[in-house]
NUSE-731682 format. One line per field, with one value per atom (N, C-alpha, C): residue number from 1; residue in one letter; atom name; y, z, x. Coordinates in nm, 3 decimals, m for minus. Example, Ala and Ser with C-alpha at 12.3 -4.5 7.8 and 13.67 -1.06 7.14 Angstrom:
<kegus>
tido (1_1_1_2_2_2)
vonu (a_a_a_s_s_s)
lodren (N_CA_C_N_CA_C)
c2 (m0.569_m0.450_m0.330_m0.225_m0.106_0.003)
c3 (0.780_0.780_0.780_0.708_0.714_0.787)
c1 (1.319_1.230_1.320_1.285_1.367_1.290)
</kegus>
This chain:
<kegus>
tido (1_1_1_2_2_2_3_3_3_4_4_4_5_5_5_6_6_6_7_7_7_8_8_8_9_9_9_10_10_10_11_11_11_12_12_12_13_13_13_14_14_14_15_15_15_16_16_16_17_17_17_18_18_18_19_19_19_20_20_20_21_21_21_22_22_22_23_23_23_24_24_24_25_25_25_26_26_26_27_27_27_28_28_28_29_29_29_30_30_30_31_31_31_32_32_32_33_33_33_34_34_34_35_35_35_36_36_36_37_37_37_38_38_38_39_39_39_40_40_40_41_41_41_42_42_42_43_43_43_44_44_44_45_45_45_46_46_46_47_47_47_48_48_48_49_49_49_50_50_50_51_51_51_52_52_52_53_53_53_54_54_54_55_55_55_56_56_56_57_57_57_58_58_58_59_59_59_60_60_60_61_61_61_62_62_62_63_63_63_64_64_64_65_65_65_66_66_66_67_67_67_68_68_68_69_69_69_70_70_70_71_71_71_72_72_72_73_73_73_74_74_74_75_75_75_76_76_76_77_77_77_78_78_78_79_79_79_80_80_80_81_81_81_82_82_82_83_83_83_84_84_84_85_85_85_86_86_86_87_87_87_88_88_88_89_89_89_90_90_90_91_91_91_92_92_92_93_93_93_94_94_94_95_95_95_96_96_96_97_97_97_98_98_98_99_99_99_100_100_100_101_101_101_102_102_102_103_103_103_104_104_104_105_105_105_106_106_106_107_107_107_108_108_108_109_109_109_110_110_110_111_111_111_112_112_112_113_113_113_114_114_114_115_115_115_116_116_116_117_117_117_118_118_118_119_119_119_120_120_120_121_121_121_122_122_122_123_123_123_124_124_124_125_125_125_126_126_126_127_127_127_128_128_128_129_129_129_130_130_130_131_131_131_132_132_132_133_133_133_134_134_134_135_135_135_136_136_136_137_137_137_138_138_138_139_139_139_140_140_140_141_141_141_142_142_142_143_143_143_144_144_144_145_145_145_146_146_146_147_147_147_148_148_148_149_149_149_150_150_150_151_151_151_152_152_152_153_153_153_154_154_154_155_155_155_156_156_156_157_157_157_158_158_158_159_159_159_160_160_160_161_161_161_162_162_162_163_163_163_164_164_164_165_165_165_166_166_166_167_167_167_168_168_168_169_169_169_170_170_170_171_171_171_172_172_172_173_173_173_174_174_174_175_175_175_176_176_176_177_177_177_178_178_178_179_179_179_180_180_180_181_181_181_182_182_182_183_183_183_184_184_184_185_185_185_186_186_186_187_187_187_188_188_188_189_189_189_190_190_190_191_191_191_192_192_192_193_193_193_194_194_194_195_195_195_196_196_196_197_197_197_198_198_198_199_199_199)
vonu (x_x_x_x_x_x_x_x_x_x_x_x_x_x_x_x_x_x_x_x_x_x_x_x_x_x_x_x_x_x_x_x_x_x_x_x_x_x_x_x_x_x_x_x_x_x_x_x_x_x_x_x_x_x_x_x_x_x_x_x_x_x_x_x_x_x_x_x_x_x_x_x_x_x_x_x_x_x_x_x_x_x_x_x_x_x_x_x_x_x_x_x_x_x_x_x_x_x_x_x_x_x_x_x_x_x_x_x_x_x_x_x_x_x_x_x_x_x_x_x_x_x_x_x_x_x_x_x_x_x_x_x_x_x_x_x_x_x_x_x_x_x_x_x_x_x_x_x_x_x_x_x_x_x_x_x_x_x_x_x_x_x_x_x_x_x_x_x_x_x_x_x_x_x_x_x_x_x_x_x_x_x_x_x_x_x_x_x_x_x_x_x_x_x_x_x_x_x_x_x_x_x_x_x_x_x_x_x_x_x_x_x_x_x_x_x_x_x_x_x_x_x_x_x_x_x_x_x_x_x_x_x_x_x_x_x_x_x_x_x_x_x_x_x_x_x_x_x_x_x_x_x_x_x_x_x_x_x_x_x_x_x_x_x_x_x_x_x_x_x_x_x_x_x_x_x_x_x_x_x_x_x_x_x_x_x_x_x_x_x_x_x_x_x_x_x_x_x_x_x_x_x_x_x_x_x_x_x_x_x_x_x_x_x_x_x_x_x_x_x_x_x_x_x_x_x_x_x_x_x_x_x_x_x_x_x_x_x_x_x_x_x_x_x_x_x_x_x_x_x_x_x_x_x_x_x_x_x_x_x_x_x_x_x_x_x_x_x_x_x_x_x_x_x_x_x_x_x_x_x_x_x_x_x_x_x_x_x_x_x_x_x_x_x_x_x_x_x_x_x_x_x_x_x_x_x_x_x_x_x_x_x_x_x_x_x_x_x_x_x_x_x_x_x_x_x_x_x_x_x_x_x_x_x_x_x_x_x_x_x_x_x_x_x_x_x_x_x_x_x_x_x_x_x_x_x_x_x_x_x_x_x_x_x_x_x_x_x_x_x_x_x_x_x_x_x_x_x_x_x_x_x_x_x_x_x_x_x_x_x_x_x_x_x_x_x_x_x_x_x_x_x_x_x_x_x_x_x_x_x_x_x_x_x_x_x_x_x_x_x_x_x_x_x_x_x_x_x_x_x_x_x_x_x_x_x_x_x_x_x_x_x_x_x_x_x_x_x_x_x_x_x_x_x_x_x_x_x_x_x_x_x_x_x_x_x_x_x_x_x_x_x_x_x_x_x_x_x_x_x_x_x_x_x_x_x_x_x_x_x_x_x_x_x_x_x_x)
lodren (N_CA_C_N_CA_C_N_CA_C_N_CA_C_N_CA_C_N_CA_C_N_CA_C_N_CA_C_N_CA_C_N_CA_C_N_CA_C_N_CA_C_N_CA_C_N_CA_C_N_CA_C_N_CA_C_N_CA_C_N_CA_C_N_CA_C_N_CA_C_N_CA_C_N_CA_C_N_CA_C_N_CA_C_N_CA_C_N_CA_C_N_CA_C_N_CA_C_N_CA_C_N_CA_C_N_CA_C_N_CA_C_N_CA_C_N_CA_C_N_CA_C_N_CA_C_N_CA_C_N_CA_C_N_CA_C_N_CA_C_N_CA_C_N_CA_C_N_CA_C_N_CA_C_N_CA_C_N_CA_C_N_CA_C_N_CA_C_N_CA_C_N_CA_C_N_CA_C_N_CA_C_N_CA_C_N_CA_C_N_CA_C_N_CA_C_N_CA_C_N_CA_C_N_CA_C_N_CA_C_N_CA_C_N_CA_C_N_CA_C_N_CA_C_N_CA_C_N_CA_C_N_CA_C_N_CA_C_N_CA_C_N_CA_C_N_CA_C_N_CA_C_N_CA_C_N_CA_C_N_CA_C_N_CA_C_N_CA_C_N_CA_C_N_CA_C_N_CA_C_N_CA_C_N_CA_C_N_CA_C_N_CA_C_N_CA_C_N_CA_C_N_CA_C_N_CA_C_N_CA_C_N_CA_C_N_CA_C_N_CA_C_N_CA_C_N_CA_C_N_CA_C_N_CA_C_N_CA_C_N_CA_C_N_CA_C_N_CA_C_N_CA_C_N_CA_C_N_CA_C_N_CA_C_N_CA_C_N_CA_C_N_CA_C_N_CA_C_N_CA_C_N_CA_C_N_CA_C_N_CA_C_N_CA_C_N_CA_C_N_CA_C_N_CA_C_N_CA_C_N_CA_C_N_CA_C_N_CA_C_N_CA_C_N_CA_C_N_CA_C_N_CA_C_N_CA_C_N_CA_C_N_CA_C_N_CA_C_N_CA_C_N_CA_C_N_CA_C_N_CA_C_N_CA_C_N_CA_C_N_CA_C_N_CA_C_N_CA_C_N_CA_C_N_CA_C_N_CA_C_N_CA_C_N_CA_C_N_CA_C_N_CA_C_N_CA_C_N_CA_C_N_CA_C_N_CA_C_N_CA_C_N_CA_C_N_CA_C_N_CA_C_N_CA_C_N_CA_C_N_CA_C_N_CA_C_N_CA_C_N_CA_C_N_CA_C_N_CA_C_N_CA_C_N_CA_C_N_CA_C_N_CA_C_N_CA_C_N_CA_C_N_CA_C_N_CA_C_N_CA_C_N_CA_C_N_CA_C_N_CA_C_N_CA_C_N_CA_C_N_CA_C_N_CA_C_N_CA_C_N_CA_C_N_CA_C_N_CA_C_N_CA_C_N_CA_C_N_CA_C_N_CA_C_N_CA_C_N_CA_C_N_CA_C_N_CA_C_N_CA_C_N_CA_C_N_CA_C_N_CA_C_N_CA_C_N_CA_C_N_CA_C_N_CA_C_N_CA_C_N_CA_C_N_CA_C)
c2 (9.349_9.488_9.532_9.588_9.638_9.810_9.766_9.902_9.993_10.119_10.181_10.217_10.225_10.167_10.308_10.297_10.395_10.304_10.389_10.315_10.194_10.248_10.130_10.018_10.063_9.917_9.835_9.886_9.821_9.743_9.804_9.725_9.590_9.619_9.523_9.382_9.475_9.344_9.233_9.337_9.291_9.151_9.207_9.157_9.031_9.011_8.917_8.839_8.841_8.763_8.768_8.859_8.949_9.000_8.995_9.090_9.257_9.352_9.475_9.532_9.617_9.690_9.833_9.869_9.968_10.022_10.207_10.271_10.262_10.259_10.173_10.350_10.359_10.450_10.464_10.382_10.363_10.385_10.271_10.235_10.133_10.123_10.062_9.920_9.853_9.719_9.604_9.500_9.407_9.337_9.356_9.316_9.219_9.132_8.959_8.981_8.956_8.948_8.811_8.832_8.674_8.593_8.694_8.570_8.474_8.525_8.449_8.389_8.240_8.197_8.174_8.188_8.186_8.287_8.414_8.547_8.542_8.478_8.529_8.445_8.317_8.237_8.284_8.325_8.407_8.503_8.570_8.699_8.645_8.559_8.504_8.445_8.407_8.352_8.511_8.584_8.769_8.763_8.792_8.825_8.741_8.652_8.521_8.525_8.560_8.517_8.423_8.335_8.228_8.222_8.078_8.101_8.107_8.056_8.091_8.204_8.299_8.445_8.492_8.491_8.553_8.681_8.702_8.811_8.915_9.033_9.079_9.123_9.155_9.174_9.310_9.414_9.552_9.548_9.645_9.608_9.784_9.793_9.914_9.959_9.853_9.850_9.746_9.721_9.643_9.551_9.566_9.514_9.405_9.455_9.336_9.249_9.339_9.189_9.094_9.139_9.018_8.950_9.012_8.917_8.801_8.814_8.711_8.576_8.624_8.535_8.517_8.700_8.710_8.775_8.762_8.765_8.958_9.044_9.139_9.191_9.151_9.145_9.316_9.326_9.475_9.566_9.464_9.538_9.528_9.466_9.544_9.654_9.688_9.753_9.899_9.900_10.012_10.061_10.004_10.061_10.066_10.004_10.033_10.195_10.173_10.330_10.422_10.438_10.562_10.557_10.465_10.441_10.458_10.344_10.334_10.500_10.487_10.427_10.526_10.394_10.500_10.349_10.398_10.263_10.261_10.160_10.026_9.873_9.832_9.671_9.585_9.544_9.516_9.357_9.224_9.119_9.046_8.940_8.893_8.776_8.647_8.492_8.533_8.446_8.440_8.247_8.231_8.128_8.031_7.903_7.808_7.852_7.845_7.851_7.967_8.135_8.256_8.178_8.215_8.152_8.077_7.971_7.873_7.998_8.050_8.148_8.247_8.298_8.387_8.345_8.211_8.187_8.154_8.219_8.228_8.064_8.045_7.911_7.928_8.034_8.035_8.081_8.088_8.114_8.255_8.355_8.461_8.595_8.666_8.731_8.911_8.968_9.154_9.224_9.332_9.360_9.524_9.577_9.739_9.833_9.902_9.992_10.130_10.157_10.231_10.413_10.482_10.641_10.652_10.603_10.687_10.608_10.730_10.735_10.664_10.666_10.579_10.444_10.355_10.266_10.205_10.275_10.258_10.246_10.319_10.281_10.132_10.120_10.009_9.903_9.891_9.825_9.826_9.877_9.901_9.822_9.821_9.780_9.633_9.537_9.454_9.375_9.423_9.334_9.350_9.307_9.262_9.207_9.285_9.216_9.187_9.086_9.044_9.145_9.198_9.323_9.297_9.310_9.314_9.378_9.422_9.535_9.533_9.632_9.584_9.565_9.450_9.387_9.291_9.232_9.103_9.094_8.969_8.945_8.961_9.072_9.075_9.252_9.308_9.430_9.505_9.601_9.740_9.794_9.829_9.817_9.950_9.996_10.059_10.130_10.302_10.403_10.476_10.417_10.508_10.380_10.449_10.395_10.342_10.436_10.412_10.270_10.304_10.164_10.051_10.063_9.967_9.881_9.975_9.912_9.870_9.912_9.886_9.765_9.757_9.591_9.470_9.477_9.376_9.388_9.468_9.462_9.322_9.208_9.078_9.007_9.053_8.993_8.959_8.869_8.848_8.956_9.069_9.187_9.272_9.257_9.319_9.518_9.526_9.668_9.749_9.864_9.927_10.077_10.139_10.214_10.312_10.432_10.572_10.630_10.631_10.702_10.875_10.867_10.973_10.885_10.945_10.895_10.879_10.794_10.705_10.703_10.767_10.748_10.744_10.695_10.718_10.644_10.682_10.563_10.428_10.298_10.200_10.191_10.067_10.093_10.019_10.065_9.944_9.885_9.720_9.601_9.595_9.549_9.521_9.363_9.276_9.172_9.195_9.111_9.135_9.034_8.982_8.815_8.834_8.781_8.755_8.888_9.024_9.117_9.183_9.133_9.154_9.254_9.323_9.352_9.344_9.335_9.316_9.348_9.454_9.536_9.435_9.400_9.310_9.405_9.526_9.623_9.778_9.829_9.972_10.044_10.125_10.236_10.364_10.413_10.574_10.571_10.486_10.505_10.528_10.538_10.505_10.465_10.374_10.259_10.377_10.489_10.557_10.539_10.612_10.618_10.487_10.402_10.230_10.208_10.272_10.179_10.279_10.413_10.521_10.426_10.429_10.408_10.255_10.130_9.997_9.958_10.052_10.063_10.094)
c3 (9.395_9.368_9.463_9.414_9.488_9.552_9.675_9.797_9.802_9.797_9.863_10.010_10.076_10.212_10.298_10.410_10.496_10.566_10.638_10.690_10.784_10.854_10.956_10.900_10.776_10.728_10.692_10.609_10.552_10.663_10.764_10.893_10.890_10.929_10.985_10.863_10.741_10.640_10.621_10.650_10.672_10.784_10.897_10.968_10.973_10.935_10.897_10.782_10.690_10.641_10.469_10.443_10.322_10.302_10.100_10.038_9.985_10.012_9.983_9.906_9.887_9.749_9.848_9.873_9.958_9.886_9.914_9.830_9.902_9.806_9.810_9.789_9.791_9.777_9.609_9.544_9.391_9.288_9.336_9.289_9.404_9.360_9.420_9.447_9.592_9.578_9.601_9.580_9.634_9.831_9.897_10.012_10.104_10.181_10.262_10.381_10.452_10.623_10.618_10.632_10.660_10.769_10.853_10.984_10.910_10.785_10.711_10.567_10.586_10.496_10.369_10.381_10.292_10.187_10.297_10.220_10.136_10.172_10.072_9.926_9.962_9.838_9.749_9.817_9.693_9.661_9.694_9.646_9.507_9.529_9.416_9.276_9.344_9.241_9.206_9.263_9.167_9.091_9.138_9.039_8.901_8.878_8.822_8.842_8.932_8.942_8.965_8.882_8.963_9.093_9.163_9.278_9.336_9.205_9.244_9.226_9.199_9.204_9.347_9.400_9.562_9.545_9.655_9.716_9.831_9.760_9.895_10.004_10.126_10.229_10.248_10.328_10.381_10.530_10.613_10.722_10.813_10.925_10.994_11.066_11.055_11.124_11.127_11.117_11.151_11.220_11.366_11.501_11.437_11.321_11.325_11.186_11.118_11.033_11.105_11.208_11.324_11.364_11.414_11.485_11.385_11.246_11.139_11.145_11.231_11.248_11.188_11.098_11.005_11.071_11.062_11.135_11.003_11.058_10.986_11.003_10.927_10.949_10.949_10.948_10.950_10.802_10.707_10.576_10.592_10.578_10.608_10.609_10.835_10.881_10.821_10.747_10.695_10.579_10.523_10.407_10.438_10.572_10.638_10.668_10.760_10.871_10.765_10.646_10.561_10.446_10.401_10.278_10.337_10.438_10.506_10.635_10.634_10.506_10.398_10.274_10.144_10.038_9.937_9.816_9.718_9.897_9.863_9.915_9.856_9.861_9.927_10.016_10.078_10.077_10.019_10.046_10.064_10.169_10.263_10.258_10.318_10.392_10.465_10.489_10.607_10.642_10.735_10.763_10.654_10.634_10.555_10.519_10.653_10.683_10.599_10.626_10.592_10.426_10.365_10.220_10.169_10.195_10.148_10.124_10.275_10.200_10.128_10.051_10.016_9.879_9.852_9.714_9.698_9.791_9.707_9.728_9.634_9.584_9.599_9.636_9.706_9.834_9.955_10.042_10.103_10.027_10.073_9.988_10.079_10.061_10.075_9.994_9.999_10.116_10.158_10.285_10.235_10.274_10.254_10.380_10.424_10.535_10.433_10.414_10.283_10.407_10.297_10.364_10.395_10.318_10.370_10.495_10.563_10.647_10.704_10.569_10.570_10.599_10.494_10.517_10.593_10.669_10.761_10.899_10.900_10.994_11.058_10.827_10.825_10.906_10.843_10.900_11.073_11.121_11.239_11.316_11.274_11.332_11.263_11.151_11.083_11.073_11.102_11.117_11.008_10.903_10.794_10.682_10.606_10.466_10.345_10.285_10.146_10.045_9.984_9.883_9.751_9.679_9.506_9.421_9.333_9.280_9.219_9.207_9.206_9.068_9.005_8.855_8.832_8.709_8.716_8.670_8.675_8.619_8.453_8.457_8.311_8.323_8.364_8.308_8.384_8.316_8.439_8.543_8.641_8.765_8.767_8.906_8.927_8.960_8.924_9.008_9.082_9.037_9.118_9.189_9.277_9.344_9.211_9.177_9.006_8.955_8.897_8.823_8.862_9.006_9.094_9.092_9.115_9.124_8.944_8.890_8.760_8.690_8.733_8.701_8.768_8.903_9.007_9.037_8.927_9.003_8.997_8.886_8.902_8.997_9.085_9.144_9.294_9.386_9.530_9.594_9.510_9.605_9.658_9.783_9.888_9.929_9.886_9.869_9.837_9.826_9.797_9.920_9.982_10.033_9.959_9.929_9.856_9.934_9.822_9.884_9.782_9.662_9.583_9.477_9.356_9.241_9.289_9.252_9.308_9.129_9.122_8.978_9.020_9.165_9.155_9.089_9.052_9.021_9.116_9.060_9.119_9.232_9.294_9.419_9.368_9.436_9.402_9.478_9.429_9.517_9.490_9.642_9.652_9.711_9.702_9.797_9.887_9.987_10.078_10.134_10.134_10.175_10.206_10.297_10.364_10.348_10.365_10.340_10.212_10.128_9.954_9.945_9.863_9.798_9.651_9.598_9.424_9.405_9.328_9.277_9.134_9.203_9.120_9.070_9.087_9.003_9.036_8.962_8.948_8.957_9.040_9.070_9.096_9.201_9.255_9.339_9.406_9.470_9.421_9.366_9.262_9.319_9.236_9.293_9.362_9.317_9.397_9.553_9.567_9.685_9.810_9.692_9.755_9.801_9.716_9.759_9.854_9.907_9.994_10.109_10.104_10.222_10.280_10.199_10.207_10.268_10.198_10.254_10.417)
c1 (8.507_8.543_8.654_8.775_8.870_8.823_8.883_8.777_8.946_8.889_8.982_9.008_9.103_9.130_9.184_9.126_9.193_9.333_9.417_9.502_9.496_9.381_9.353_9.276_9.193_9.105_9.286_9.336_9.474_9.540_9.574_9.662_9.508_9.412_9.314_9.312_9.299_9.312_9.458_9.537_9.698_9.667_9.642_9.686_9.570_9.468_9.419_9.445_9.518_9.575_9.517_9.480_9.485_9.553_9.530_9.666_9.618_9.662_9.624_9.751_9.690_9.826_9.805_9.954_9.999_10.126_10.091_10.187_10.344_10.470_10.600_10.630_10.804_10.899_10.886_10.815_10.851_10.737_10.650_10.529_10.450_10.322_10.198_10.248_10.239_10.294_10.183_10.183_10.085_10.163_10.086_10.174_10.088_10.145_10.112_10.178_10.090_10.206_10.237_10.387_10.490_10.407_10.334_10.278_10.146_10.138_10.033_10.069_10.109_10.161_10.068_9.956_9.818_9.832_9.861_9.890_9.957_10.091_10.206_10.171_10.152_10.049_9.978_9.896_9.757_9.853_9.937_10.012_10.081_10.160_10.195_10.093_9.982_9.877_9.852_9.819_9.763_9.810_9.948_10.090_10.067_10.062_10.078_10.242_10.260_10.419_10.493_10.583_10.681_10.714_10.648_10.713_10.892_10.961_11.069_11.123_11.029_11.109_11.090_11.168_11.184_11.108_11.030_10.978_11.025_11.080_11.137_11.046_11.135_11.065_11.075_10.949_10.987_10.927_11.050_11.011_11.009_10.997_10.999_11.147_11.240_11.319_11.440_11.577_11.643_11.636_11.562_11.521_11.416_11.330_11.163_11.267_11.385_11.430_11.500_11.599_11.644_11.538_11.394_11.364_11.298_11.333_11.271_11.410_11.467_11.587_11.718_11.686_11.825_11.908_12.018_12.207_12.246_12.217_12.228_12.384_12.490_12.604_12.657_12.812_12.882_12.811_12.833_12.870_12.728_12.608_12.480_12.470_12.492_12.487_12.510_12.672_12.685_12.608_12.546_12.469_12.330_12.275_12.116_12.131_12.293_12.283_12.292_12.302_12.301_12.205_12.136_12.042_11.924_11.935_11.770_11.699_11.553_11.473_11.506_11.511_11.502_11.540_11.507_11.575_11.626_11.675_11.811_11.747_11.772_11.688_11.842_11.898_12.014_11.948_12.016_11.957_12.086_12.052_12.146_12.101_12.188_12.110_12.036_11.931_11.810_11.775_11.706_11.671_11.620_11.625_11.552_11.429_11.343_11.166_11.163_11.202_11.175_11.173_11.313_11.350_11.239_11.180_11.075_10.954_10.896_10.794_10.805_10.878_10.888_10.945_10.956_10.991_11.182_11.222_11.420_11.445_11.511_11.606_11.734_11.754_11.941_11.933_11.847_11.881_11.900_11.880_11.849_11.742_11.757_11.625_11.651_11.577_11.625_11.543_11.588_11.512_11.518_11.423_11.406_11.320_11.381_11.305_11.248_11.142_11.090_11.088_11.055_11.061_10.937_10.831_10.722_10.676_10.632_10.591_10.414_10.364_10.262_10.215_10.336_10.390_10.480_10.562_10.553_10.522_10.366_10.285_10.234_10.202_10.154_10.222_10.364_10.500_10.496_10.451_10.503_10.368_10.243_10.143_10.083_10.166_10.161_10.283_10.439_10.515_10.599_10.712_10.751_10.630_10.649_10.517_10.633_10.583_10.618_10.564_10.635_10.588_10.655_10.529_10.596_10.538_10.566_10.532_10.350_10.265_10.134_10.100_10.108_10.104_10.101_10.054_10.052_10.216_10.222_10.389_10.413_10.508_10.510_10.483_10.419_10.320_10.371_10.369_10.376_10.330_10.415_10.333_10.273_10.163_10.069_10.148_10.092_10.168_10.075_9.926_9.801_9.743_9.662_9.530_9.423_9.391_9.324_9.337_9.481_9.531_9.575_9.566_9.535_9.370_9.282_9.166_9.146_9.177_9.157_9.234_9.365_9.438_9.347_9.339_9.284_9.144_9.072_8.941_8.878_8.921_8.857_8.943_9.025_9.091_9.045_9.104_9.095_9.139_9.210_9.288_9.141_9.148_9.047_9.029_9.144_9.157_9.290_9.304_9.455_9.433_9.560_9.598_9.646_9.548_9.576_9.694_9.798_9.883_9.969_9.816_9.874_9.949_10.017_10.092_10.208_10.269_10.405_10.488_10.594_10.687_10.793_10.840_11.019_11.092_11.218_11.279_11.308_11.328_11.311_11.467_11.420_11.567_11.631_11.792_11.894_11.895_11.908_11.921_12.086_12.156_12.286_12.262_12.352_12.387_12.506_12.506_12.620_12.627_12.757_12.781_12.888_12.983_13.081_13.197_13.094_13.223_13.247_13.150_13.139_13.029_13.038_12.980_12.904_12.782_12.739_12.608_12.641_12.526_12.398_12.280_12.236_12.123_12.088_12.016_12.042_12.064_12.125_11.991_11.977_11.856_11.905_11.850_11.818_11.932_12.027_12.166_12.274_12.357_12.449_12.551_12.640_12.751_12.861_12.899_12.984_12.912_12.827_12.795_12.782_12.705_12.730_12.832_12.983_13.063_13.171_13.144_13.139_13.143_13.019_12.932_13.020_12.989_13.097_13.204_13.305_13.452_13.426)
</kegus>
């Protein structure tokens, strides 16, 4: 049976190496701490998701994605210091090791510092989590606590983090590689402003 979670059961299950579904800038996500490679596994088995669909990462801070060993370049920089937190999914190269858990087959990976404040508690007392949207693959994701316990209740998911109804629109993911810019999903930012901010 999927439990509903206070904040601190959520950090405690996190950080033991359970997957919990915690409310996102968007919708309900399923989320794995990177320090638990088990986690991110079963995350993908919920999902029934391909493991080669990369899993992005959300983190509390610029500072905890360096210390995952990613090189957060200029053109980053400029679109963290004015988007973040908020969503924009900014995905860049990262290390081999990172890449392998998390599924990418080209070598890099999306990174998001989210607004709420909730979640980023979580973030802050759990590290970088692998987050994907809370559904199986294919289906629409959760925008409640509700339809959370109600997709995954036969599931291994151990609990979800009430965070109220979640309908925003989804974020834009940009890439950024050597100075480039490329918009690989159009959301709640819009390319004027992306490319404002860029220059």
């Amino acid at each position: 049976m999927t439990a509903v979670l206070t904040k601190d059961e959520a950090v405690r299950f996190l950080s033991s190496g359970e997957v919990v579904a915690v409310p996102t800038d968007t919708v309900y996500g399923l989320a794995a701490s990177l320090a638990h490679p088990g986690a991110v596994a079963e995350l993908f088995a919920m999902k029934q998701r391909p493991t080669s669909v990369a899993l992005p990462v959300l983190a509390d801070s610029i500072d905890s994605i360096q210390g995952l060993g990613v090189s957060w370049d200029d053109g980053a920089s400029r679109l963290s210091d004015v988007f973040w937190p908020g969503a924009l999914t900014i995905v860049v190269a990262v290390p081999a090791e990172l890449a392998e858990l998390v599924g990418s087959t080209d070598g890099s990976v999306g990174f998001r510092v989210p607004r709420d404040e909730v979640l980023r508690d979580v973030l802050v007392a759990c590290g970088p989590l692998a987050v994907s949207s809370a559904n199986e693959h294919g289906r629409e994701p959760c925008h409640s606590a509700v339809e959370v316990v109600r997709q995954f209740s036969n599931s291994h998911l151990v609990g979800v983090l009430d965070g109220g109804d979640r309908a925003a629109a989804v974020s834009t993911v940009v890439r950024v590689d050597h100075g480039t810019l490329e918009v690989l999903r159009q959301g709640s930012v819009s390319l004027v402003d992306l490319e404002n901010a860029f220059d």
